[in-house]
N, C-alpha and C positions, 0 to 999 in steps of 0.2 A: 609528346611526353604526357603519362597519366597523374592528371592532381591526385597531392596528398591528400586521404582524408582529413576531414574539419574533427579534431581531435575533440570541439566541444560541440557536435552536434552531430546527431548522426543520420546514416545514409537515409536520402527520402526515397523507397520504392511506393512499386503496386501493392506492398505487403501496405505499409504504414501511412502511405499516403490518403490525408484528408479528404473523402470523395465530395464531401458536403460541407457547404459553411466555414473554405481552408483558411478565409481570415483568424478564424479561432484558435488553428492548428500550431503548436511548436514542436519543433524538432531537436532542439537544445536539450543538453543533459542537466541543465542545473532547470530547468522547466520540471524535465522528467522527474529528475530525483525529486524535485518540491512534492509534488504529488503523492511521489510512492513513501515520503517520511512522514507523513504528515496521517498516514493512518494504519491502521492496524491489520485489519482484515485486505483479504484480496480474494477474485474469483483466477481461477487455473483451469481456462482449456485446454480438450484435450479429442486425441480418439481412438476407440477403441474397434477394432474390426470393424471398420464404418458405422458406429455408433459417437456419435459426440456427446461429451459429458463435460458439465462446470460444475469445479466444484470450490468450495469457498474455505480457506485457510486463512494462517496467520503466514507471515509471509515477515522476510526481513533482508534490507541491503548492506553487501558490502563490498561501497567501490561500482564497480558496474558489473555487480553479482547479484541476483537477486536467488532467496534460499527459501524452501518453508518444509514442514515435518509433519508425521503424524504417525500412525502405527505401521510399523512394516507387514501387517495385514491387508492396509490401504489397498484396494482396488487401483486407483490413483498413481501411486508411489509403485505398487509393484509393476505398473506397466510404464512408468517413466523411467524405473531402472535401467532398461535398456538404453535410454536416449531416445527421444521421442519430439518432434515439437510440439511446442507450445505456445499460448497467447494468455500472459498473466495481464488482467487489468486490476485497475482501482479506481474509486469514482468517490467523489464527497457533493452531497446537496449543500449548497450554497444557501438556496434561494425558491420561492413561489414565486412566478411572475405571471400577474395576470392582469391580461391584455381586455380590448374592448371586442375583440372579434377570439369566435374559437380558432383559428390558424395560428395566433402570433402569443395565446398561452404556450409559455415555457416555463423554464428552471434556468436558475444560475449554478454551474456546476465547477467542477475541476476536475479533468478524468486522464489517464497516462494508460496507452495502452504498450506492451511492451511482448516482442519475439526473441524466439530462442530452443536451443535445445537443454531439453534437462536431463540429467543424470545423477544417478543417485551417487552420495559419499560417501565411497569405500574406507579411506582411508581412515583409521582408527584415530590419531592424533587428530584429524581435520575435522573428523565426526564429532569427537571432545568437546574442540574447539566452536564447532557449529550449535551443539546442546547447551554452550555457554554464553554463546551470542545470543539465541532465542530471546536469554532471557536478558540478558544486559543491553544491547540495544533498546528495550523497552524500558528497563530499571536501570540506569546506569551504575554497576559496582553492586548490585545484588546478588550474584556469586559469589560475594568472599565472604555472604553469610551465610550459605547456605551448605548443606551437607553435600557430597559427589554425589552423581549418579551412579547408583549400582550399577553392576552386567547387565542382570536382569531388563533393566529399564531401557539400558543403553540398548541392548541386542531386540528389545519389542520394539524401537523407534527406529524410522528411517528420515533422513536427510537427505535432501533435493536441491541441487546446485542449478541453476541457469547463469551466463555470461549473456548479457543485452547486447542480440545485435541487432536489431529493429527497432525505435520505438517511436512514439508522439505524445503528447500532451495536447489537449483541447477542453477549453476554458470557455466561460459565458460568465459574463458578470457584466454590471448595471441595470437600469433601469428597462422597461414598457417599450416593444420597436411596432409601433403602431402604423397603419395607414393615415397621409396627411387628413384622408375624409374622415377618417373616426374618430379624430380630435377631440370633437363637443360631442359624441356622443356621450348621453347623460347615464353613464356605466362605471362603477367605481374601477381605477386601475390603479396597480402599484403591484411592491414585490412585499412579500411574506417574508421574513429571516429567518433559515433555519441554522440551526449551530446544536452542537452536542458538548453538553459543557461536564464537568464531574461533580459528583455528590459529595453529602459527607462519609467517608469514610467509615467502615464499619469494623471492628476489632473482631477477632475471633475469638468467643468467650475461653476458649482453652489457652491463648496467649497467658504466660506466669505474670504476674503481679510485678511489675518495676520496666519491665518491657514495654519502648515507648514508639511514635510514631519515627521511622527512622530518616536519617539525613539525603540517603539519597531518592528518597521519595518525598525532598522537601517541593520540588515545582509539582507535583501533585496536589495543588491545593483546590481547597472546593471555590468552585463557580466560574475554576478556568475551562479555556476550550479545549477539547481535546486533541484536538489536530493541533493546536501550539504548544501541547503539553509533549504530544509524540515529538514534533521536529525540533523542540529541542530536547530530548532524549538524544536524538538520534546525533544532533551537535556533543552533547556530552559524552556519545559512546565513542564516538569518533576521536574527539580528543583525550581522552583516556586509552584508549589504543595503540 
């Protein structure tokens, strides 16, 4: 009799399996999803009459959908209309690490690579639906300020659906993985922090006068991170859903 799949993790093939360093590797989806909420941008390969192309969007989940858009001129987008594979990753620098020897410099990261076919979304309510997620996954409940999208806009934009059914997560964090002989060499070692945090906040001088910083851009505040600025967007959109 063939086992069920592991409803929380998914299948490890030759596509997604970790060929280097598998200690690092996850295969869980609450791994995955960590990764992919926690940023904004994503790169989407692809190819084109045996030409390989990456190209770097915004990108947004829902469930174990992943979606991104741009103009239905897209290069990109008009050749994944068809249904095409693809390899969407995401990657966040963690960290400098630098060792006593050049072999054992690295980085601390968090990267989720994820497979699938994409196809575009025809269907006109789901497309709606997709142009409003864009933005509310990132802003929780900023559509109900904002004007529709005309035709126009709607019909110049194309929507891109994948269903994950490949993926991994692979992580590096801590410290210096040094040789026991390069201990006392006299080489400064440690890691660097990197983090991408928010500014302040800039108005747009054409905002009217009484217009103020709005509510659901209260966890937007300055000097958080932005990767925990995204993932809990992405908790807010989800429960508002």
């Amino acid at each position: 009799m063939n086992e069920r799949p592991d409803p929380q993790t998914y299948p490890v093939t030759p596509r997604n399996r970790a060929k280097r360093l598998h200690e690092r590797a996850a295969y869980d989806r609450e791994a995955v999803y960590a990764v992919l909420d926690a940023a904004l941008l994503c790169h989407v390969a692809y190819v084109i009459d045996g030409q390989p192309y990456c190209t770097p969007t915004i990108h947004w989940r829902e469930g174990d959908w992943l979606f991104w858009h741009g103009s239905s001129a897209s290069r990109m987008l008009k050749t994944q209309k068809s249904g095409i594979p693809v390899c969407l990753t995401v990657a966040h620098l963690d960290g400098l690490v630098l060792a006593r020897s050049g072999f054992h410099h690295s980085a601390n990261y968090r990267s989720a690579m994820c497979f699938g076919t994409a196809h575009v979304i025809d269907d006109p309510a789901e497309k709606a639906d997709a142009l409003k997620a864009v933005v509310d996954r990132f802003y929780p409940g900023r559509t109900q300020v904002l004007r529709e999208n005309d035709p126009q806009e709607a019909k110049g934009t194309m929507v891109i659906g994948m269903r994950i059914e490949e993926a991994s997560a692979k992580i590096r964090s801590g410290g210096v993985s040094d040789d026991p002989a390069d201990s006392d060499a006299p080489v400064w070692a440690g890691v660097i922090p990197v983090e991408t945090r928010l500014g302040t906040p800039e108005i747009c001088p054409k905002v009217p006068d009484g217009v103020t910083y709005p509510d659901h851009l209260a966890h937007f505040r300055e000097g958080r991170r932005l990767d925990e600025v995204l993932t809990e967007s992405q908790a807010l959109y989800e429960k508002q859903g």
